[in-house]
LORO-139879 format. One record per residue (C-alpha): x, y, z. Coordinates in steps of 0.5 Angstrom, whole numbers, padded with zeros to 4 digits, m for minus. Example, Ala and Ser with C-alpha at 12.3 -4.5 7.8 and 13.67 -1.06 7.14 Angstrom:
% LORO-139879
<marvex x="0025" y="m0009" z="0016"/>
<marvex x="0027" y="m0002" z="0014"/>
% end
This chain:
% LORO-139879
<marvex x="m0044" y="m0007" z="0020"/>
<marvex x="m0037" y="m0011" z="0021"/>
<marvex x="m0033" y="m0011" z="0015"/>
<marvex x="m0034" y="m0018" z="0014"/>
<marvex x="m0041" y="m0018" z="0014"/>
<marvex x="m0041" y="m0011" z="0009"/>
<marvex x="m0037" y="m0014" z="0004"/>
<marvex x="m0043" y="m0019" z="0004"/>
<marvex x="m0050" y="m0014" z="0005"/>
<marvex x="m0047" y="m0008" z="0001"/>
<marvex x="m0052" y="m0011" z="m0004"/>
<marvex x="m0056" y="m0007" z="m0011"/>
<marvex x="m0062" y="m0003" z="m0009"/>
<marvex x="m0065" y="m0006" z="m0016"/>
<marvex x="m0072" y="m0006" z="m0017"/>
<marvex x="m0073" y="m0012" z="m0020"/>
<marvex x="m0069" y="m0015" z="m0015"/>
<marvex x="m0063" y="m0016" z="m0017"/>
<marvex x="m0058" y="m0018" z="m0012"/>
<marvex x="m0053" y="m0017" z="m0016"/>
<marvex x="m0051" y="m0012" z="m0020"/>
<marvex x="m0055" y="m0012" z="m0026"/>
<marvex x="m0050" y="m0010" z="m0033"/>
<marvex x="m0052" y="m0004" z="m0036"/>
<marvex x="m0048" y="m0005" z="m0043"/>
<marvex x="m0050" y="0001" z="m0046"/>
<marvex x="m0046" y="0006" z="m0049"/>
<marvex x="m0051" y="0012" z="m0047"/>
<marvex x="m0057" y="0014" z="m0044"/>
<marvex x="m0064" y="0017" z="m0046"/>
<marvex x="m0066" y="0022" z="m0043"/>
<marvex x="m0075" y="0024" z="m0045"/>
<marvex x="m0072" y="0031" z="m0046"/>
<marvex x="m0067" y="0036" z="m0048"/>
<marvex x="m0068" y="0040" z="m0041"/>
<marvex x="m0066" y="0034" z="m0037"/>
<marvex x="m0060" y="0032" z="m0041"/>
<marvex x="m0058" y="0039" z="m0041"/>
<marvex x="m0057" y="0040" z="m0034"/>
<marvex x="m0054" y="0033" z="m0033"/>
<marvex x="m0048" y="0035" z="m0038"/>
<marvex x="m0048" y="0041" z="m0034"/>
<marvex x="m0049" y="0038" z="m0027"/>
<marvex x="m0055" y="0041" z="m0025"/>
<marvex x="m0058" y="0035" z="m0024"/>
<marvex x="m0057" y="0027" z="m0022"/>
<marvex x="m0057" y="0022" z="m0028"/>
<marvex x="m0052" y="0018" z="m0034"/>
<marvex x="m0051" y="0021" z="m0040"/>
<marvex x="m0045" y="0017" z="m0043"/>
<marvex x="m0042" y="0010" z="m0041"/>
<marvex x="m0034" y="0013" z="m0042"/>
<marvex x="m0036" y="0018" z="m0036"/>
<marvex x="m0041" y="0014" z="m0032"/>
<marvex x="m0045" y="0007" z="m0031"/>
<marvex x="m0051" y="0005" z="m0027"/>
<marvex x="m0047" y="m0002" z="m0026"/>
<marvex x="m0040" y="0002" z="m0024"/>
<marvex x="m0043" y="0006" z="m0020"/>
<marvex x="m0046" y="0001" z="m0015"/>
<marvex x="m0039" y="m0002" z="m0014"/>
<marvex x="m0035" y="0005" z="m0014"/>
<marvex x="m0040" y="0007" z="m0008"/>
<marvex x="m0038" y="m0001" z="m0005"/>
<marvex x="m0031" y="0000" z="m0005"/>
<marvex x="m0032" y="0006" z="m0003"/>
<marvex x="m0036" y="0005" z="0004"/>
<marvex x="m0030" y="m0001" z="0005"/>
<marvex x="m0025" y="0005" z="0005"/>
<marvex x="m0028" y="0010" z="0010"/>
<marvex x="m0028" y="0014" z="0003"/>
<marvex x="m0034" y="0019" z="0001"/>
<marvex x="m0033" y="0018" z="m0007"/>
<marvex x="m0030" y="0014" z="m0012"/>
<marvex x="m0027" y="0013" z="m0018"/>
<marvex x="m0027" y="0007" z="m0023"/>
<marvex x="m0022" y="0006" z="m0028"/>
<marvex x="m0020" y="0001" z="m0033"/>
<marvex x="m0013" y="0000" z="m0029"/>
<marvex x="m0010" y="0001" z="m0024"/>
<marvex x="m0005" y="0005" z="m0028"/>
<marvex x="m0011" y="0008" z="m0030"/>
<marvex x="m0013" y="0010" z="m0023"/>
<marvex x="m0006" y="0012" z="m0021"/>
<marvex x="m0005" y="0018" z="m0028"/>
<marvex x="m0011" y="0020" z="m0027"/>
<marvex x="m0011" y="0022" z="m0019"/>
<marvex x="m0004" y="0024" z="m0020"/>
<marvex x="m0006" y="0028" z="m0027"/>
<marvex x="m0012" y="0031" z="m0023"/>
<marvex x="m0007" y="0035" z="m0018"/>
<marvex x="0000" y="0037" z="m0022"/>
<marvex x="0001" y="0042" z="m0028"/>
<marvex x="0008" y="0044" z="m0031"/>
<marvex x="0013" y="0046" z="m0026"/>
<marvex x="0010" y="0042" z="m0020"/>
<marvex x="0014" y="0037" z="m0016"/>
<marvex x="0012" y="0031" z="m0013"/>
<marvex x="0015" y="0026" z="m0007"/>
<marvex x="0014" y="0020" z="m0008"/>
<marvex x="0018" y="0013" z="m0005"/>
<marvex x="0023" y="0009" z="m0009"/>
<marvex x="0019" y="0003" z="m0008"/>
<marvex x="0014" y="0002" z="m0013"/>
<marvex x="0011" y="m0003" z="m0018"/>
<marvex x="0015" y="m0001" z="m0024"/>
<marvex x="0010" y="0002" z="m0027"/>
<marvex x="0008" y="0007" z="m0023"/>
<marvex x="0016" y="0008" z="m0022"/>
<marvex x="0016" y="0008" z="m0031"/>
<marvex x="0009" y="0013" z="m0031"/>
<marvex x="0012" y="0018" z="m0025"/>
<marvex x="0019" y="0018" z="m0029"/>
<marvex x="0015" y="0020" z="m0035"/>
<marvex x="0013" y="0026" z="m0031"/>
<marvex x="0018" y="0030" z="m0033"/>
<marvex x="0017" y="0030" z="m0040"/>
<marvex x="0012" y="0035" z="m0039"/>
<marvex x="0014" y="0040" z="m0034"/>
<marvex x="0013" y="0036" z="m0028"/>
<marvex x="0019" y="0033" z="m0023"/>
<marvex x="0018" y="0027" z="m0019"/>
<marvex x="0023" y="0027" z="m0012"/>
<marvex x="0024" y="0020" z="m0011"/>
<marvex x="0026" y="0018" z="m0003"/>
<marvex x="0030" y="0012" z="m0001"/>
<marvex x="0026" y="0010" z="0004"/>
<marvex x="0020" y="0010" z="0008"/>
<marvex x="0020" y="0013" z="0014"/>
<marvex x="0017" y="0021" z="0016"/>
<marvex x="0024" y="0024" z="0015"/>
<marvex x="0025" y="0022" z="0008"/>
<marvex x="0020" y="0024" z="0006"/>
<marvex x="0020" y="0030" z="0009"/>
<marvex x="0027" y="0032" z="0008"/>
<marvex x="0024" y="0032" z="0000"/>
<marvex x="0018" y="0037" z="0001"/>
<marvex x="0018" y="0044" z="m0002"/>
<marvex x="0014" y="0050" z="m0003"/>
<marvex x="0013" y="0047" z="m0011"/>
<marvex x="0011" y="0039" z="m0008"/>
<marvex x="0004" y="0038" z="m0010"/>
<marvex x="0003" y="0031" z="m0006"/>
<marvex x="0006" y="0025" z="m0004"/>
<marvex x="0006" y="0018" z="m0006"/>
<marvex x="0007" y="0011" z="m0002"/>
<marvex x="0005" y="0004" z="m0003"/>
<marvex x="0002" y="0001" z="0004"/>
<marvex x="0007" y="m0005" z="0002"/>
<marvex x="0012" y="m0004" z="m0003"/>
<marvex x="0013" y="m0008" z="m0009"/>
<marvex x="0017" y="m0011" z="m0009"/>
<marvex x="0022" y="m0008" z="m0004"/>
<marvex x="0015" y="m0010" z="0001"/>
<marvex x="0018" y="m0004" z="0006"/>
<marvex x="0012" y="m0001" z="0011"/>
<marvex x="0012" y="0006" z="0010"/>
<marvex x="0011" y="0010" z="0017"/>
<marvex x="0004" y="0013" z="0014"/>
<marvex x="0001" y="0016" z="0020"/>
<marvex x="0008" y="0020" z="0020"/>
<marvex x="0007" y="0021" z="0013"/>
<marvex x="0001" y="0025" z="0013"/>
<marvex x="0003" y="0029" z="0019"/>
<marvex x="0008" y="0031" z="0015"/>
<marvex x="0003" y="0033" z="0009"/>
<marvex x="m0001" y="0037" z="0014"/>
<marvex x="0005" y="0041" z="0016"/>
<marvex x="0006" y="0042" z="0009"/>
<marvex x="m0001" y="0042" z="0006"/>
<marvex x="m0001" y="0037" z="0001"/>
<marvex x="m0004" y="0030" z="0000"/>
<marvex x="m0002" y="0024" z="0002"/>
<marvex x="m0004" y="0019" z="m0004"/>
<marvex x="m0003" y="0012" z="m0002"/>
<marvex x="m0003" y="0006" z="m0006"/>
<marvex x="m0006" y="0000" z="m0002"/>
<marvex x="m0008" y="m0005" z="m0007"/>
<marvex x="m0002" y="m0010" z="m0003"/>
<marvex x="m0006" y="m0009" z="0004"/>
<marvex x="m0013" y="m0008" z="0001"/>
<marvex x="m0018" y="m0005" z="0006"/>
<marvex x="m0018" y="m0013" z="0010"/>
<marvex x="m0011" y="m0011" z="0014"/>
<marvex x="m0011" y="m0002" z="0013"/>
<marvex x="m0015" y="0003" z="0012"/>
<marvex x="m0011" y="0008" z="0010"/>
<marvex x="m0015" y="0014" z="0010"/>
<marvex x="m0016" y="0012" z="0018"/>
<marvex x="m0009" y="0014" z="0018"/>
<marvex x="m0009" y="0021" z="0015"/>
<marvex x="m0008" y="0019" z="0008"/>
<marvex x="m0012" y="0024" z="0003"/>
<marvex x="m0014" y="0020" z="m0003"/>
<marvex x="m0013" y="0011" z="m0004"/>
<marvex x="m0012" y="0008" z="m0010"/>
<marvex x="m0014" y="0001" z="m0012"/>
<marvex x="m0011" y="m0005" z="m0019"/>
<marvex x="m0018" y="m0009" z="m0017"/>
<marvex x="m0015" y="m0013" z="m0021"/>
<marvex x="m0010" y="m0016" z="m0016"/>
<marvex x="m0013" y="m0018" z="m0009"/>
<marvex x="m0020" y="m0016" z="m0010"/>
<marvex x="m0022" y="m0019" z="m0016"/>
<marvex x="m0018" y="m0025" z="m0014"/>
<marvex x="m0020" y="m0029" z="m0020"/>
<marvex x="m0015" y="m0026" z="m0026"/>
<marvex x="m0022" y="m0025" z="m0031"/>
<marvex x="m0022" y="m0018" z="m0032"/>
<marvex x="m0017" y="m0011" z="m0030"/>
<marvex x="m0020" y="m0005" z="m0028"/>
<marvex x="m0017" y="0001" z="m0022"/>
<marvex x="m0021" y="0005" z="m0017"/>
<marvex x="m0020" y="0012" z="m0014"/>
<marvex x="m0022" y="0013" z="m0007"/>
<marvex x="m0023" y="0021" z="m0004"/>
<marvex x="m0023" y="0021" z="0003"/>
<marvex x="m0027" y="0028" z="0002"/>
<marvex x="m0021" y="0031" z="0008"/>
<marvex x="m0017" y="0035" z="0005"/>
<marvex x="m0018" y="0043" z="0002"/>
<marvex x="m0017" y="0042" z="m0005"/>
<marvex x="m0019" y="0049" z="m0006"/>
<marvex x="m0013" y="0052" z="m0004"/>
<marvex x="m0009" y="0049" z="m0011"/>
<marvex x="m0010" y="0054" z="m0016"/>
<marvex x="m0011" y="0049" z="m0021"/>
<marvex x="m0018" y="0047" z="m0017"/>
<marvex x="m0021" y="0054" z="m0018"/>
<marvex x="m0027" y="0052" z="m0021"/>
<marvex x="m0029" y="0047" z="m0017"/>
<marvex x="m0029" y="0051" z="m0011"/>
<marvex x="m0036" y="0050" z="m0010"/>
<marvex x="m0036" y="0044" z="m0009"/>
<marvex x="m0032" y="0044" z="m0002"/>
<marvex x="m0029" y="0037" z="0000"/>
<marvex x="m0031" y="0034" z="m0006"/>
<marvex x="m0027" y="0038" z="m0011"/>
<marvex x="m0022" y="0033" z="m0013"/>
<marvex x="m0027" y="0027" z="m0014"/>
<marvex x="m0031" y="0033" z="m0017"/>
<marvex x="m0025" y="0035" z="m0022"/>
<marvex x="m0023" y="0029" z="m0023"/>
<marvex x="m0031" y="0027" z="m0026"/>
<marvex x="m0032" y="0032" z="m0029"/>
<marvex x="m0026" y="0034" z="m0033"/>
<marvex x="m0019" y="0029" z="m0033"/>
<marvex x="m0022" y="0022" z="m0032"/>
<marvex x="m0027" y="0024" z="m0038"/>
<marvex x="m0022" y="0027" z="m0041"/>
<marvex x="m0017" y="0022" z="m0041"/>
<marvex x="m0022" y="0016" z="m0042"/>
<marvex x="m0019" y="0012" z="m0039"/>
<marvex x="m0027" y="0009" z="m0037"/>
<marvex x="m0028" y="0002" z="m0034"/>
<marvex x="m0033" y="m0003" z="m0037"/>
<marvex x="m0039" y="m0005" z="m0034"/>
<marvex x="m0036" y="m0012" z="m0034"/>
<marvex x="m0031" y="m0012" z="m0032"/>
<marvex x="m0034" y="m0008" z="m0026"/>
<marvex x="m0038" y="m0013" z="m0025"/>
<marvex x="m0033" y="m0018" z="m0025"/>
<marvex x="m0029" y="m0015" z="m0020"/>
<marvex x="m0034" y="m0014" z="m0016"/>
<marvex x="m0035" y="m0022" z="m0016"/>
<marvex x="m0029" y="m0022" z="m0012"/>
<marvex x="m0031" y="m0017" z="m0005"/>
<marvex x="m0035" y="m0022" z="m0002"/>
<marvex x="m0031" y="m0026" z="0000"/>
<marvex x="m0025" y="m0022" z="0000"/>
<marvex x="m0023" y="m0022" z="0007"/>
<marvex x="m0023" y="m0030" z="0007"/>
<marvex x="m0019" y="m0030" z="0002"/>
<marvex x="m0014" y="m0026" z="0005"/>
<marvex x="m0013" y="m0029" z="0012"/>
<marvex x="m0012" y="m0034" z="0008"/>
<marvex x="m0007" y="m0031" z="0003"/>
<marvex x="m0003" y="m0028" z="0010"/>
<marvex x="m0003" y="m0035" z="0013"/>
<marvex x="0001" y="m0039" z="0007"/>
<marvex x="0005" y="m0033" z="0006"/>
<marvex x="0008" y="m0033" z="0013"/>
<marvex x="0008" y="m0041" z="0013"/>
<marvex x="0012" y="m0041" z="0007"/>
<marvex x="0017" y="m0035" z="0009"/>
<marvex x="0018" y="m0039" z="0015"/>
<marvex x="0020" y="m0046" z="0011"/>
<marvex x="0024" y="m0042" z="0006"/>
<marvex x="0029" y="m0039" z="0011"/>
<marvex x="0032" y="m0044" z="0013"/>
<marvex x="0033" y="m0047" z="0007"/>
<marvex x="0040" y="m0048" z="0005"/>
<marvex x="0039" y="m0046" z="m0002"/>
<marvex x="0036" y="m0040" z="m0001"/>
<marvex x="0040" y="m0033" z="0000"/>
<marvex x="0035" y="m0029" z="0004"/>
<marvex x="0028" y="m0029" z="0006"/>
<marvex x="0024" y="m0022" z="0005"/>
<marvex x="0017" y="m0022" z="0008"/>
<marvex x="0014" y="m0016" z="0013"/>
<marvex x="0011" y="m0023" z="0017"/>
<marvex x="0019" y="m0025" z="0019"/>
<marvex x="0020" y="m0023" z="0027"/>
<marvex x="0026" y="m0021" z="0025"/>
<marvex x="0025" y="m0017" z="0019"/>
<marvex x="0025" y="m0009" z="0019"/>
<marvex x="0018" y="m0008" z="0018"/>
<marvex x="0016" y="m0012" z="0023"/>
<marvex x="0013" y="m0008" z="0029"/>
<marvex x="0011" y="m0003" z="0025"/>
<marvex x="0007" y="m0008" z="0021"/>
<marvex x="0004" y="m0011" z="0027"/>
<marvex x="0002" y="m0006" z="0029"/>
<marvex x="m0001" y="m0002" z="0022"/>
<marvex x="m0005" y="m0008" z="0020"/>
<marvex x="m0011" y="m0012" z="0022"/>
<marvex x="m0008" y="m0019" z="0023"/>
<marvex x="m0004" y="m0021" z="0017"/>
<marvex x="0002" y="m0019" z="0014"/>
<marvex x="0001" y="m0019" z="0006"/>
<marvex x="0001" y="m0025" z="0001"/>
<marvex x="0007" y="m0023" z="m0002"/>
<marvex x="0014" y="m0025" z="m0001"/>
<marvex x="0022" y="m0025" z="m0005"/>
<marvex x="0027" y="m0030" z="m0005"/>
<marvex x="0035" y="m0029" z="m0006"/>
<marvex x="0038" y="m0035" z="m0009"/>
<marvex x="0045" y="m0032" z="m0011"/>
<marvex x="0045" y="m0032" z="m0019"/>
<marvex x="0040" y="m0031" z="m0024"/>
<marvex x="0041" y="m0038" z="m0027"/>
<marvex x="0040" y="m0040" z="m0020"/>
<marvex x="0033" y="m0036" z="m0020"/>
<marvex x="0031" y="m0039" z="m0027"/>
<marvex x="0032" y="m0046" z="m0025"/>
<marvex x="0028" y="m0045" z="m0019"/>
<marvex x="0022" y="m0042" z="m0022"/>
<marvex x="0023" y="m0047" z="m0027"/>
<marvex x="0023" y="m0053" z="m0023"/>
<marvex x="0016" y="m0051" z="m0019"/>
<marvex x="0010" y="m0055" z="m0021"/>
<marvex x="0004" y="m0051" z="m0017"/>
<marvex x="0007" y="m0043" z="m0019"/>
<marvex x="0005" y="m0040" z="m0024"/>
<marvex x="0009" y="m0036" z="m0028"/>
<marvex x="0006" y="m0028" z="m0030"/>
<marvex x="0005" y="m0023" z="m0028"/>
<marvex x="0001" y="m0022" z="m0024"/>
<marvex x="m0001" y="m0022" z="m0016"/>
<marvex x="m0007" y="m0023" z="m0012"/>
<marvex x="m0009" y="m0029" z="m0015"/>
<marvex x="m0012" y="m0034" z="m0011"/>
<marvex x="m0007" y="m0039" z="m0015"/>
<marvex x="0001" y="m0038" z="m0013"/>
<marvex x="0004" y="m0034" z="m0018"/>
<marvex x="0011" y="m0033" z="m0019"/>
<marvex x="0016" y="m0029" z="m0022"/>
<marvex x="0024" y="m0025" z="m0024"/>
<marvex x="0021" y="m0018" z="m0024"/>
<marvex x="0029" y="m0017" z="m0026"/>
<marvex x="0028" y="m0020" z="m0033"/>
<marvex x="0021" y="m0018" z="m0033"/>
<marvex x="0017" y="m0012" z="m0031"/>
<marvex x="0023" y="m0008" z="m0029"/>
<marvex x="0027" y="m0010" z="m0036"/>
<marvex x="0028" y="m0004" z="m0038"/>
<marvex x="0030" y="0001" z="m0032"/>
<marvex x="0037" y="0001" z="m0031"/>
<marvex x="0041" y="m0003" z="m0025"/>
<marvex x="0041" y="0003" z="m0022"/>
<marvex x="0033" y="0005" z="m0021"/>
<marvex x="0033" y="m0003" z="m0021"/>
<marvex x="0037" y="m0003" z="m0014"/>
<marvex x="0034" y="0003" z="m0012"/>
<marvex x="0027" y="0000" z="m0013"/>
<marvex x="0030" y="m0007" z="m0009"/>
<marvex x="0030" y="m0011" z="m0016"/>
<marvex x="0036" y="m0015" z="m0017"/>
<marvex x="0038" y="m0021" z="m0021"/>
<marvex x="0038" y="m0026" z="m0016"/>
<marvex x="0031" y="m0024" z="m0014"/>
<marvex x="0025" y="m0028" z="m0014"/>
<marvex x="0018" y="m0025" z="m0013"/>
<marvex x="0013" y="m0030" z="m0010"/>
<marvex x="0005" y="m0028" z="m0010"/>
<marvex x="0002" y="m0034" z="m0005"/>
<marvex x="m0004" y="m0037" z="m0006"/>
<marvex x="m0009" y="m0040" z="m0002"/>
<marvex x="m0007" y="m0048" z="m0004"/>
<marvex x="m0006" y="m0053" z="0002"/>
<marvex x="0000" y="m0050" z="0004"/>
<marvex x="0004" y="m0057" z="0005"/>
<marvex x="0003" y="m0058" z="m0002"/>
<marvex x="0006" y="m0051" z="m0003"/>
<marvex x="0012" y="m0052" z="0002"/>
<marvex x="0014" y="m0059" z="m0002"/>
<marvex x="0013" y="m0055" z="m0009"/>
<marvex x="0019" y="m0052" z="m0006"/>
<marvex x="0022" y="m0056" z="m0003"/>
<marvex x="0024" y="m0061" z="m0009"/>
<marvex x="0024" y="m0054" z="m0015"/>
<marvex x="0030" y="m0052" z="m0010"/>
<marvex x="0033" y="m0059" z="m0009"/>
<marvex x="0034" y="m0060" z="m0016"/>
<marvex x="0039" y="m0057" z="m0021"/>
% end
């Protein structure tokens, strides 16, 4: 099957028909004998015991995303957040290191700087490419880390070089690709190890539930890790198999069968959506540059943009939907955002509908000046999540909110 007509027939094998997946709003499981639900808990033999540990509904959809990633196993979780302090906490021990890019979602920033309460210390680089990573590895370092697009720097990391640098060294290579989604990039195609989801962006699409997902790509030894010394028979797939049966149940970060099935409401028509999403994007970054109002322009799409060739030749015809403005103050950011009739202003990216936001006063409130200009976060800087409205509309929306004072 093509992508696009896999998002459509990964359908439900239910036996009364359903073609779509039914929701099991159940807490637990009955099972006719105490032999059976015994070995289950020991996992001996397949089945469902508890809702916090596994569900009919959740499953069907972590093995669709998972299929759509090239992956062999998946994880669902209440966030993305969730997915992340999981897959992350399934590696690291006290006195581990981790590499990961400066360039993050705040809270992924805020969680891996958490980290070193614990034991554990997050190496943050300052750029995206091979060598800086790799100037930061160390016999201590566990994996690393990198967004597909940053957010909200929307710097391209070299993954391909990357990975090389992890196998060299024989960690992991954990890649965020909730900005791209597995329409423009496959990062497991690319030697990423392990792939990493909010669904509640772009493949959800609609803002109606929250919920993350953990994808294995079943290619990497986990075995070699002390840490994964009791899964050793489970080979390649050690990480999924750790993260089930001890940190995603100890954690309890589950997702809900609802809010599964509502995210799943979103793939068929995920790649639509995001052609559509790249195209108003690159209109838009394209009006607003030679506008006398604005400062600077920041979108992977723009030709003479930094990650320009890289991302043309990393992703499949797209280059995000997500672009920054600079304006030159932050009263002059308020202004603009105040002014706009057809953005929306939260946050929240990857809705069908334009979003706009001041990470600054907002998401990156309480970090410091100086991770805020490490992370790409500035006063004047506007985040702007481009719907799939008639892109006229949204070019005029922007037009008039930068005209007026």
């Amino acid at each position: 099957m093509e992508f696009e007509t896999k998002l459509i027939n990964l359908e439900t094998k239910d036996e009364y028909g359903a073609t779509n997946t039914p929701i099991y709003m159940t807490n637990s499981f009955e099972h006719k004998t105490a032999e059976k639900l015994e070995k289950i808990f020991k996992g001996r033999a397949p089945g469902y015991v508890y809702s916090r540990v596994n569900n009919p509904s959740i499953r069907s959809v972590e093995e669709k995303i998972s299929s759509l990633e090239g992956g062999q196993s998946a994880i669902l979780s209440s966030s993305g957040m969730a997915a992340i302090a999981t897959a992350t906490l399934n590696i690291l021990q006290a006195g581990d290191e981790f590499v990961t890019s400066s360039s993050l979602f705040g809270g992924s920033y805020n969680l891996f700087k958490s980290y070193k309460k614990y034991g554990i210390k997050p190496r943050f680089s300052d750029g995206v490419e091979k060598k800086d990573i790799a100037r930061l590895i160390n016999k201590k370092t566990k994996f690393v880390f990198v967004e597909t697009i940053g957010n909200p720097r929307l710097d391209v990391p070299d993954i391909e070089g990357i990975s090389k640098i992890c196998k060299q060294w024989g960690v992991p290579l954990i890649v965020d690709n909730t900005l791209a989604t597995p329409v423009l990039i496959k990062p497991l195609e690319l030697g990423a190890n392990i792939v990493i989801h909010s669904l509640s962006k772009y493949i959800n699409g609609m803002a109606n539930s929250i919920g993350g997902v953990i994808i294995d790509g079943a290619n990497f030894n986990w075995t070699k890790f002390d840490s994964f010394a009791d899964y050793r028979r489970q080979g390649k797939l050690a990480f999924v198999a750790k993260a089930r049966g001890e940190t995603f149940r100890n954690l309890g970060g589950c997702a809900s069968p609802l809010n599964s099935f509502l995210n799943e409401l979103g793939l068929p028509t995920l790649s639509l959506r995001m052609k559509r999403h790249c195209h108003n994007a690159l209109e838009l970054a394209k009006f607003l540059l030679g506008h006398s109002e604005v400062e600077s322009v920041n979108y992977p799409g723009l030709k003479d943009n930094n990650y320009y060739n890289r991302a043309k030749d990393l992703f499949f015809g797209g280059f995000g939907g997500i672009l920054t403005l600079r304006v030159g103050s932050k009263k002059r950011a308020f202004e603009i955002i105040n002014n706009l009739n057809y953005f929306y202003n939260l946050s929240n990216l990857g809705d069908v509908k334009s979003l706009v936001i001041h990470p600054a006063s907002t998401i990156y409130s309480n970090n410091t000046k100086e991770e805020k200009e490490a992370l790409g976060v500035y006063n004047d800087l506007i985040r702007v999540s481009v719907g799939i409205e008639d892109i006229g509309d949204l070019k005029k929306d922007f037009a008039q909110a930068l005209h007026r004072k």
